[in-house]
C-alpha positions as CSV (number, residue, x, y, z in Angstrom):
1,X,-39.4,-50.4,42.1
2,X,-37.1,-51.8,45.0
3,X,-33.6,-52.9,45.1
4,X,-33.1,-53.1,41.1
5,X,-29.9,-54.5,40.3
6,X,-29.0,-55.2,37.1
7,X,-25.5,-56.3,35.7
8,X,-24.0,-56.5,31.5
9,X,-20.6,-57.6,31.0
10,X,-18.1,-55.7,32.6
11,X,-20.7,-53.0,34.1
12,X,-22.2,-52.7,37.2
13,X,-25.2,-50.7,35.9
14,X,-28.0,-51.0,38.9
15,X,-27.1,-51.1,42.3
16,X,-30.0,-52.2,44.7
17,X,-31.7,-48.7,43.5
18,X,-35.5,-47.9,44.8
19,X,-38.0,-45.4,42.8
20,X,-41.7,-44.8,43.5
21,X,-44.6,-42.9,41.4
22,X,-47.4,-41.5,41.8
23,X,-50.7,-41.1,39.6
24,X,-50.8,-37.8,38.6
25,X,-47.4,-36.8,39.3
26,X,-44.2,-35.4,37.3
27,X,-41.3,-37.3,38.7
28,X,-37.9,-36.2,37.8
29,X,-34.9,-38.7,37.5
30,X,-31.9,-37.3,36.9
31,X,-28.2,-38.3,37.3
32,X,-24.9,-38.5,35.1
33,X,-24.7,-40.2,31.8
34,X,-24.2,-43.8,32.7
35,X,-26.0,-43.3,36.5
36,X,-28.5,-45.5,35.6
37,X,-31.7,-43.8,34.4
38,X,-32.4,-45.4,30.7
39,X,-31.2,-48.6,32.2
40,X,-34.1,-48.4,35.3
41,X,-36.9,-47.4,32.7
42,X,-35.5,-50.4,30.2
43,X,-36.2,-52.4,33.5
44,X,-39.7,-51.0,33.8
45,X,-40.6,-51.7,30.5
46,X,-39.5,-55.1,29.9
47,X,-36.7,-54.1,27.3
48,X,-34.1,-55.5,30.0
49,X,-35.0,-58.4,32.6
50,X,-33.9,-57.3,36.1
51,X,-31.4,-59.4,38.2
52,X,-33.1,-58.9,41.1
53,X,-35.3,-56.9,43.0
54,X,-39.4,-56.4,42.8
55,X,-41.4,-54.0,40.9
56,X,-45.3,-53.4,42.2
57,X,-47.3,-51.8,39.7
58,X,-51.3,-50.9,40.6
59,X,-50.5,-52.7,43.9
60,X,-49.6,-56.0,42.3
61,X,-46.0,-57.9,41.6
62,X,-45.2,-56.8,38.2
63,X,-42.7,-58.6,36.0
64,X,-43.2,-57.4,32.1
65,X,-41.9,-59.7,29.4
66,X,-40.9,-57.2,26.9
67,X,-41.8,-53.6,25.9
68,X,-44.9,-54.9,24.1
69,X,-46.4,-56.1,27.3
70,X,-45.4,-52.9,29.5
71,X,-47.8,-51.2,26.9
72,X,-50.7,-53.7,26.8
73,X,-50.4,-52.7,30.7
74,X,-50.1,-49.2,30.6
75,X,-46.5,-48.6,30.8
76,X,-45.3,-46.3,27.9
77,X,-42.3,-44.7,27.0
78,X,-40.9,-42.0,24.5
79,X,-37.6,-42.9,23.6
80,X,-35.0,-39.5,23.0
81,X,-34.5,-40.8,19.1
82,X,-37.5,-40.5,17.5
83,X,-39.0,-43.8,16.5
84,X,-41.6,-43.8,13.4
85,X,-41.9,-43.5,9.8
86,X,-41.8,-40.7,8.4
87,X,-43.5,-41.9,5.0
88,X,-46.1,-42.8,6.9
89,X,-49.5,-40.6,7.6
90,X,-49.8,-39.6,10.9
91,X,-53.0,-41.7,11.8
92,X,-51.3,-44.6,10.5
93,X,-48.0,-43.8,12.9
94,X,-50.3,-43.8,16.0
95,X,-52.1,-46.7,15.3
96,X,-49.2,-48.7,13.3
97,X,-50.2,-52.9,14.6
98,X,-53.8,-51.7,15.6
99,X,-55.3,-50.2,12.1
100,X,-59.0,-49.6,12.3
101,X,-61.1,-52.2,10.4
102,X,-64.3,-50.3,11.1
103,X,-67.2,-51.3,8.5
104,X,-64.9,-53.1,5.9
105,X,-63.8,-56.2,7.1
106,X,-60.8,-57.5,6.1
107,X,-59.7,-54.4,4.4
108,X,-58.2,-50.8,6.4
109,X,-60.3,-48.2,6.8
110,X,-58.1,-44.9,6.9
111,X,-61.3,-42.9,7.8
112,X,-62.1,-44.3,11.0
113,X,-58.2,-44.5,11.9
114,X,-58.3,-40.2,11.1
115,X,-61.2,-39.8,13.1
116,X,-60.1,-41.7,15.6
117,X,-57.0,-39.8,16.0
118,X,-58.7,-36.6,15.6
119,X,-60.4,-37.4,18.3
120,X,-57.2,-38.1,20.4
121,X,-56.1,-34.6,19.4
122,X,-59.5,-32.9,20.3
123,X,-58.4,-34.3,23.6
124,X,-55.0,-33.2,24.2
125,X,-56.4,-29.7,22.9
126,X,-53.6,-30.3,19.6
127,X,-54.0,-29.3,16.0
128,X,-52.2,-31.6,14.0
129,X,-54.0,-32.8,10.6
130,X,-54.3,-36.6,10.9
131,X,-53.5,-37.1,6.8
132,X,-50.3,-34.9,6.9
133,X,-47.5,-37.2,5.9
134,X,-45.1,-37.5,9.2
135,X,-41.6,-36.4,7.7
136,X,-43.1,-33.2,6.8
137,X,-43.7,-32.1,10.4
138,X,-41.5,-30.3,12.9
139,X,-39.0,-32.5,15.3
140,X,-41.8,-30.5,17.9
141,X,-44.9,-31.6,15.9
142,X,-43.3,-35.3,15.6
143,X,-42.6,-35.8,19.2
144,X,-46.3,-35.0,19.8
145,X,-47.5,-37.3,17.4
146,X,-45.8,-40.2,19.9
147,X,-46.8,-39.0,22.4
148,X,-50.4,-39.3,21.5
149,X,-49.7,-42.7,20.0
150,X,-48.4,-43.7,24.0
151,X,-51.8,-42.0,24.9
152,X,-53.5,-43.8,22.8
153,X,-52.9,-47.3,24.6
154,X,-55.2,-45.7,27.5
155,X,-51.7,-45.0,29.6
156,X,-51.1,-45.0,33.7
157,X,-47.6,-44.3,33.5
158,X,-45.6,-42.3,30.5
159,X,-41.9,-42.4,30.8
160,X,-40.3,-39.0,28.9
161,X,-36.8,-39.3,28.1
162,X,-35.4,-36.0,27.3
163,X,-38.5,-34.7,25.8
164,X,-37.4,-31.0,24.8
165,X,-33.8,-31.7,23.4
166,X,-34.9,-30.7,19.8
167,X,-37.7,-28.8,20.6
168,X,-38.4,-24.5,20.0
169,X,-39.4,-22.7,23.2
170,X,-42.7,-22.7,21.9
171,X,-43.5,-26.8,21.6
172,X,-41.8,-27.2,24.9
173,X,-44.9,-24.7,26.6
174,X,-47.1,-26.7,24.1
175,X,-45.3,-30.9,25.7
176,X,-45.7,-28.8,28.8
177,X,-49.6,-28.2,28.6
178,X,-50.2,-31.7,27.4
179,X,-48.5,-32.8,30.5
180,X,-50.1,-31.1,32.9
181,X,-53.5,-32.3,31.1
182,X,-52.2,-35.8,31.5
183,X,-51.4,-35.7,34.8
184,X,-54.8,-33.9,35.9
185,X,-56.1,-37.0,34.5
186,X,-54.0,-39.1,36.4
187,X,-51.0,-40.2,34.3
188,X,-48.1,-40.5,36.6
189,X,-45.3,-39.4,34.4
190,X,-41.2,-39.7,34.8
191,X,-39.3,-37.1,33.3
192,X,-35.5,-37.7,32.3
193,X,-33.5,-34.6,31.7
194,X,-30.7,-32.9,32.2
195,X,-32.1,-29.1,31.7
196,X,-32.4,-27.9,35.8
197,X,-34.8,-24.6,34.4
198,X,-37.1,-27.5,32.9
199,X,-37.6,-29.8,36.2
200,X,-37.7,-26.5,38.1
201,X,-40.9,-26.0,36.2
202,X,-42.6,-29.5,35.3
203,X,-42.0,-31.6,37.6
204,X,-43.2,-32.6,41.2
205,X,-40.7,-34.5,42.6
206,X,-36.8,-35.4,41.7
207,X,-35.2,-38.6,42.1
208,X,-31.2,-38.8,41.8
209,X,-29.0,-41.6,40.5
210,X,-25.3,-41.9,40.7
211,X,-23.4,-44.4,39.2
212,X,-25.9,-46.7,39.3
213,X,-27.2,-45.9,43.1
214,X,-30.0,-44.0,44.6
215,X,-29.0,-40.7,45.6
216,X,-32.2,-39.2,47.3
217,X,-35.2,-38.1,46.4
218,X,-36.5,-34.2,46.7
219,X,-39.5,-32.3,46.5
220,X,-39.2,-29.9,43.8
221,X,-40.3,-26.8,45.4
222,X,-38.3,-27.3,48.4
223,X,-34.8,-28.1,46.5
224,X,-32.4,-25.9,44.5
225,X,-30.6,-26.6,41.5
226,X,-27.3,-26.6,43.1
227,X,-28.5,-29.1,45.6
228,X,-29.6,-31.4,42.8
229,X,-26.0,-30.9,40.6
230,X,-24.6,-31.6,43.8
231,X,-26.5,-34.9,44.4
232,X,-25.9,-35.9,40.7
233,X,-21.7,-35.5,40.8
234,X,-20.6,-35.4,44.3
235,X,-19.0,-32.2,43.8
236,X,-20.2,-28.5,43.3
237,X,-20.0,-27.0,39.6
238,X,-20.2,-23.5,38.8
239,X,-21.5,-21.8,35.7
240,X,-19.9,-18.4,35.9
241,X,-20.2,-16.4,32.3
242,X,-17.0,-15.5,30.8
243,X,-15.5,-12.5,31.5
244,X,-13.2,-11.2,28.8
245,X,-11.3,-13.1,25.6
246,X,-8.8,-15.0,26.5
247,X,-7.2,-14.6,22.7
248,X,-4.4,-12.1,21.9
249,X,-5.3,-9.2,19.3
250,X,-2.7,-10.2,17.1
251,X,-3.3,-14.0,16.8
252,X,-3.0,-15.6,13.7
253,X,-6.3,-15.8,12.1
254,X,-6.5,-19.6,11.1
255,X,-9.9,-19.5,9.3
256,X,-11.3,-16.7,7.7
257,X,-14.8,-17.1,6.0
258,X,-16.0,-14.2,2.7
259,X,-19.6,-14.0,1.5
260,X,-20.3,-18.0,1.8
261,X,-23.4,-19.3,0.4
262,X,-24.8,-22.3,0.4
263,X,-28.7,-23.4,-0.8
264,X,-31.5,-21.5,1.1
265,X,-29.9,-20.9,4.8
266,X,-26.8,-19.4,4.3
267,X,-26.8,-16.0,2.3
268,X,-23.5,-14.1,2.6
269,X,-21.8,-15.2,5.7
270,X,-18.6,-13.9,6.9
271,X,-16.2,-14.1,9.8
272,X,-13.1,-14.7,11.3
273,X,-11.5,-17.6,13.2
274,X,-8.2,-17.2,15.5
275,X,-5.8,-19.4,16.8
276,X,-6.5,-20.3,20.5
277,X,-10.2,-18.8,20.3
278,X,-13.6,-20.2,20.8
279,X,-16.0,-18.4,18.5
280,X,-19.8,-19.2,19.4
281,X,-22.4,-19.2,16.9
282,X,-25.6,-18.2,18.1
283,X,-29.1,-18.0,17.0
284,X,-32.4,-19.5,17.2
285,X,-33.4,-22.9,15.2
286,X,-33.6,-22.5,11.8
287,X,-31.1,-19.5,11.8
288,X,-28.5,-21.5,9.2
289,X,-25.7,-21.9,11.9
290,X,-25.4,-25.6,11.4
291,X,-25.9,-25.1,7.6
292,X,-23.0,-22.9,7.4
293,X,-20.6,-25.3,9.6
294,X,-21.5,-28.5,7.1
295,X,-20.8,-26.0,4.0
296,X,-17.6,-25.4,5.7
297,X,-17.1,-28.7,6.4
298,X,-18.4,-29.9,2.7
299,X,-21.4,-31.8,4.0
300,X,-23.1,-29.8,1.7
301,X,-22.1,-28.2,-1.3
302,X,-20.9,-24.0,-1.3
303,X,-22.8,-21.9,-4.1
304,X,-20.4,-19.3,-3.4
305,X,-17.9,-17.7,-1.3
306,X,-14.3,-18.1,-0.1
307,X,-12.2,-20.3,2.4
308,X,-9.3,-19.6,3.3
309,X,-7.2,-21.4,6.1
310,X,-4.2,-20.4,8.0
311,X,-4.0,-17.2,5.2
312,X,-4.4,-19.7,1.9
313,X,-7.5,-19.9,-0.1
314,X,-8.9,-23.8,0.0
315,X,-11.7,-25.6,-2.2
316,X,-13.7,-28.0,0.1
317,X,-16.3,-30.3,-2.1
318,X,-16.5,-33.0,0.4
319,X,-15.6,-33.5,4.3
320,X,-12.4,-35.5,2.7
321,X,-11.3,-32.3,1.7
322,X,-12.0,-29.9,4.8
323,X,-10.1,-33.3,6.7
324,X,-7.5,-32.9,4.7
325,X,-7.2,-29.0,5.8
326,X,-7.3,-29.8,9.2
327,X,-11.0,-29.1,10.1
328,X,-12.9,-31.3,12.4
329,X,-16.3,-31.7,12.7
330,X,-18.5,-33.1,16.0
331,X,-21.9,-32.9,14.5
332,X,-25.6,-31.5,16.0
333,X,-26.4,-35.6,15.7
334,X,-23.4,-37.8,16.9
335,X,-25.2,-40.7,16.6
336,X,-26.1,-40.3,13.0
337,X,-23.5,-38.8,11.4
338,X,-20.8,-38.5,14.1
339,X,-20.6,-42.3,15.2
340,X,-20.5,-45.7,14.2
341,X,-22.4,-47.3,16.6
342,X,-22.5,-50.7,16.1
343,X,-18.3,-50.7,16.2
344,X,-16.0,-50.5,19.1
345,X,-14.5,-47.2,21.1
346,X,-11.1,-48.2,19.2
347,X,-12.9,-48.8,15.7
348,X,-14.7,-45.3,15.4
349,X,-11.3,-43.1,17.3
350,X,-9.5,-43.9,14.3
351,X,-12.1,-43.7,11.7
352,X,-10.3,-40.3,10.2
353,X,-6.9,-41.8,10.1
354,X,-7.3,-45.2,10.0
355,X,-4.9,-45.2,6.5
356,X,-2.1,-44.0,9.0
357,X,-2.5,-47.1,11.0
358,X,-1.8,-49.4,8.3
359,X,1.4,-50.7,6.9
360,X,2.4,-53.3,4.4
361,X,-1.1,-53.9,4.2
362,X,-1.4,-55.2,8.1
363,X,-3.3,-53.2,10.5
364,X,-1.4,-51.5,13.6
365,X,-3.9,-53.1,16.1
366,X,-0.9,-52.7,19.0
367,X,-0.4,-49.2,18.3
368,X,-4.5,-48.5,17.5
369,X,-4.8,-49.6,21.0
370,X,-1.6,-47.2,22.3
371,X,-2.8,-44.3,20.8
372,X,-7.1,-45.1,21.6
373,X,-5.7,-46.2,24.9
374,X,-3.8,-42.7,25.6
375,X,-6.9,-40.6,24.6
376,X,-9.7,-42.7,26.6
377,X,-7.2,-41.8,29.4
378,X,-6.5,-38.3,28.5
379,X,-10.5,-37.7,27.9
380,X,-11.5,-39.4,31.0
381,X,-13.9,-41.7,28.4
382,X,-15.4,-44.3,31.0
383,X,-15.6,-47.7,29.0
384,X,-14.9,-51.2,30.1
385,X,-12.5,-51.9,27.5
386,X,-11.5,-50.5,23.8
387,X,-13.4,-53.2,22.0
388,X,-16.6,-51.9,24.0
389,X,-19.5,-51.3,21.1
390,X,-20.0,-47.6,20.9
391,X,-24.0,-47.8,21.4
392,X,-23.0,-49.6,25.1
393,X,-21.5,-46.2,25.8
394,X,-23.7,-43.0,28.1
395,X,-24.4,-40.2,25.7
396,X,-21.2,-38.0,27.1
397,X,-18.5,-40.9,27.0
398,X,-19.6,-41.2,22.8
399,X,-19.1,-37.7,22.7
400,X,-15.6,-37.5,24.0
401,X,-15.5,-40.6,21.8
402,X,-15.8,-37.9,18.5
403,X,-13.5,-35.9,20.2
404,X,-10.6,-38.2,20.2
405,X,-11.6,-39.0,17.2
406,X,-10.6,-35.5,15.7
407,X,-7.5,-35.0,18.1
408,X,-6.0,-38.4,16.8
409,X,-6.0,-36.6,13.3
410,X,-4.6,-33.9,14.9
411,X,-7.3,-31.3,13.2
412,X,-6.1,-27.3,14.0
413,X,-9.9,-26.5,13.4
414,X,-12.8,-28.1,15.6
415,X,-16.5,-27.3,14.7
416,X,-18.7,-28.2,17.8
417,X,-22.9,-28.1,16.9
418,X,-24.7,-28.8,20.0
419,X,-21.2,-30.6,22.2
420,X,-23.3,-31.3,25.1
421,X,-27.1,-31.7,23.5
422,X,-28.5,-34.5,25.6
423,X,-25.5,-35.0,28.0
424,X,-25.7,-34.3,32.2
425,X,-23.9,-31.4,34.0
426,X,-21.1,-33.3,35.4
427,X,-20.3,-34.4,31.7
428,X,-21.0,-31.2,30.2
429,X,-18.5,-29.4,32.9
430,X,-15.8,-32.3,31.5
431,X,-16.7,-31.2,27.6
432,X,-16.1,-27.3,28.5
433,X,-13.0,-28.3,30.6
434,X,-11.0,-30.2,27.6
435,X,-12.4,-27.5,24.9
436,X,-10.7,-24.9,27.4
437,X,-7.5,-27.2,27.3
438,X,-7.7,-27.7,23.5
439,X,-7.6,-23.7,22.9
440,X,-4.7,-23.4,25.1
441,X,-2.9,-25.6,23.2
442,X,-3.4,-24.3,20.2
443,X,-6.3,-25.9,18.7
444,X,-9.4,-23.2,17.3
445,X,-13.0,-23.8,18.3
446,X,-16.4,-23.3,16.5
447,X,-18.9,-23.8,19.0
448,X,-22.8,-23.7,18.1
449,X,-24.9,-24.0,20.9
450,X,-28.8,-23.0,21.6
451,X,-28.1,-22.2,25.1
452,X,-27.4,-19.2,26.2
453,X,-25.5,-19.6,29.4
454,X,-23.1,-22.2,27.3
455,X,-22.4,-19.5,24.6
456,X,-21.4,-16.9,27.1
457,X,-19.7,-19.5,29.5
458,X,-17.4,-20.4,26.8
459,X,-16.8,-18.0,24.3
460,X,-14.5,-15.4,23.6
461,X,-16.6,-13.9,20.6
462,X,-19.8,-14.3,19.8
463,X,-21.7,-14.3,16.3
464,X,-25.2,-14.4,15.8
465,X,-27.3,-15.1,13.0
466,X,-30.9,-15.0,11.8
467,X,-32.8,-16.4,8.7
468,X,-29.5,-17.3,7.2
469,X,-27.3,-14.6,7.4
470,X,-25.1,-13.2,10.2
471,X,-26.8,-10.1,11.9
472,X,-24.6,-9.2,15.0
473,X,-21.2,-9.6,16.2
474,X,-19.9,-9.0,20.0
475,X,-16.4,-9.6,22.0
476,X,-17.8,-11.5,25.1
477,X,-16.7,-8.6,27.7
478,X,-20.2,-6.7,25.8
479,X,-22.5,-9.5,25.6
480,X,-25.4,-10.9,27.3
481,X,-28.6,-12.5,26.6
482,X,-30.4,-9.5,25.9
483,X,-28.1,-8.3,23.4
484,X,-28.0,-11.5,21.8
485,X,-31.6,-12.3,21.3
486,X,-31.5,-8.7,20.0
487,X,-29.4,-9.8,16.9
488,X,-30.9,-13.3,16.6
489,X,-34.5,-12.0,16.5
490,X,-33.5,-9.4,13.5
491,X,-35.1,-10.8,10.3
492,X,-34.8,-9.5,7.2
């Protein structure tokens, strides 16, 4: 690809940016959210026409038409959202538009379609059962599944982008084997992500964006993650663990949690929340931490067990309620039950308050676009204007988006699942900047979070749990990430 450029209203979003592959190669591109990456691949495979600029694929001027083309070609791409039906077998997700017609003419013939794709599997060395109904698979198992139906279109070039967000330890070695199979077979493969320990390990070269230019380009082995951070934000960022609790002994306890349970994941949870503190939740998937923040919240309904906030015991039966108590929520997945994306920046900031906005039955669009206006400021939320559609946003600036959101309502109580899943360092350093500012001001922070170096950057105590229940407890002047896995690894 040389000298891309590509402009939308109002955004600058490719600036004359180069990027080569290789067959057989892992090629990491990485910047900020909004550098550029999804837009160069949505280039490469048609979803976008470029302004200017040439693309040479196998040697020859390449100019695809639309996603559907890029495929015919050999140009595939797995898309971070998931994208195939989950009612559906998994044989018939792979070859959904292609079913096998083997030996009975007009009609479908499911058992050439599962042998065909048990073949595929034999291939990439996977055990998946070609029958099983897709929703009933892992988020791991799933993202498998597509990538063997991009395989399956006999594939030069696979674009990943972030592969691993929702993925155990365990499936990423497993996407990691099936890589480095694909790339012995000479699959040249770009990798978007923002996890430094993961290009580190996969990839064989690193290509860096920044607002919409080419940064450089770095063999793996003979870079360093600082370099790279560096590259990506123009400025050095350091990740230094927290060293003691910045909370008083005697602070107010604003949220305190007795014996809460709620369906199968949360059995008997207690704790404590004070004013001014971050409290991180930790734990492996599937340990009932996000279960026990949406019972909290009322996303789902409490079997037992007792809220109380700011010393007074509350009944939450739906989110209205916990709202109403000054709890807000920024969930595990913003853009499905965090955002409305097909609204503007303006549209979802107010969504929790919009009643407060209207008088004498006329909206307040002046003062909607005061108060929006003073948070996209306050946040640093980069967006051409206020009436910007949410989905035209990078995955950090729709963050901060939910953030405003909660501090227009003026919630005492923030639960954060996951605050900077899928966003880039420089982004993430912005998140853990304004939740340091928020405690200082008074606000109280539940943070859940599967990294490890996040938890012990940011909290001031730590609780784990495991299986559903809460196993360990630890001021952050004791913890570590021996300590913790300790707790999160002891089942019942």
């Amino acid at each position: 690809m040389k000298n891309i450029d590509k402009r939308f209203a109002g955004v600058h979003a490719l600036k004359g940016v180069d990027f080569d592959l290789y067959a057989g190669e892992v090629h990491a591109l990485v910047g900020e959210n909004g550098a550029g990456k999804s837009t160069m691949m949505k280039v490469l495979t048609g979803i976008h026409p470029k302004d200017s600029g040439e693309i040479f694929y196998m040697g020859q001027l390449f100019n695809p038409s639309d996603p559907k083309h890029a495929l015919e070609m050999g140009i595939g791409i797995i898309h971070q959202e998931l994208n195939m039906m989950d009612h559906l077998t998994v044989a018939q997700n792979i070859f959904i538009g292609r079913e096998s017609t083997k030996g009975r003419g007009l009609f479908l013939s499911e058992k050439d379609q599962n042998r065909r794709t048990e073949e595929l599997f034999r291939h990439l060395n996977m055990k998946i059962d070609p029958t099983e109904r897709l929703g009933n698979l892992t988020v791991g198992k799933q993202q498998m599944v597509e990538i063997v139906r991009a395989v399956s279109h006999d594939l030069k070039v696979l674009i990943l982008d972030e592969p691993t967000a929702a993925l155990t330890n365990a499936e990423i070695d497993e996407l990691f084997s099936i890589m480095r199979d694909l790339a012995s077979r000479g699959v040249g493969m770009i990798y978007i992500s923002h996890r430094m320990d993961e290009i580190a390990r996969i990839t064989d070269r690193v290509t860096v964006l920044r607002d919409g230019e080419y940064v450089g380009t770095r063999n793996t082995t003979e870079t360093s993650k600082e370099e790279i951070i560096n590259m990506m934000v123009g400025r050095v960022i350091y990740e230094e663990p927290k060293q003691k609790s910045n909370v008083p002994q005697d602070a107010e306890v604003v949220l305190r949690v007795r014996d809460l349970n709620s369906g199968r994941m949360v059995r008997n949870v207690s704790f404590e929340l004070r004013r001014g503190e971050i409290l991180g939740f930790a734990g492996l998937m599937g340990a009932g931490r996000t279960e026990t923040a949406r019972a909290i919240f009322g996303a789902d309904s409490i079997d037992s067990g007792i809220i109380e906030v700011k010393g007074r015991p509350v009944t939450i039966r739906s989110p209205m309620d916990a709202v109403s108590h000054g709890i807000g929520y920024l969930s595990e997945d913003r853009k499905r039950y965090g955002l409305a994306l097909g609204l503007s920046v303006s549209e979802n900031a107010i969504l929790p308050t919009y009643e407060s906005f209207v008088k004498n039955l006329f909206v307040q669009s002046g003062r909607i676009d005061r108060v929006v206006g003073e948070y996209v400021d306050k946040l640093n939320i980069k967006t051409p204007s206020l009436e910007q559609l949410l989905k035209n946003l990078s995955g950090g600036n729709q963050q901060k988006v939910v953030i405003a959101k909660w501090l227009i309502r003026n919630s005492d109580i923030l639960i954060f699942d996951e605050p900077t899943r899928g966003i880039d360092v420089g982004a993430k350093s912005e998140i853990y900047t304004l939740m340091n500012e928020l405690v200082k001001s008074g606000k109280s922070i539940i943070m859940i979070s599967s990294e490890l170096p996040e938890i012990l950057r940011m909290s001031d105590r730590i609780l784990i749990m495991c299986e559903g229940r809460k196993t360990g407890e630890l001021d952050i002047s004791e913890a570590n990430q021996e300590e913790i896995m300790k707790y999160a690894t002891m089942r019942n």
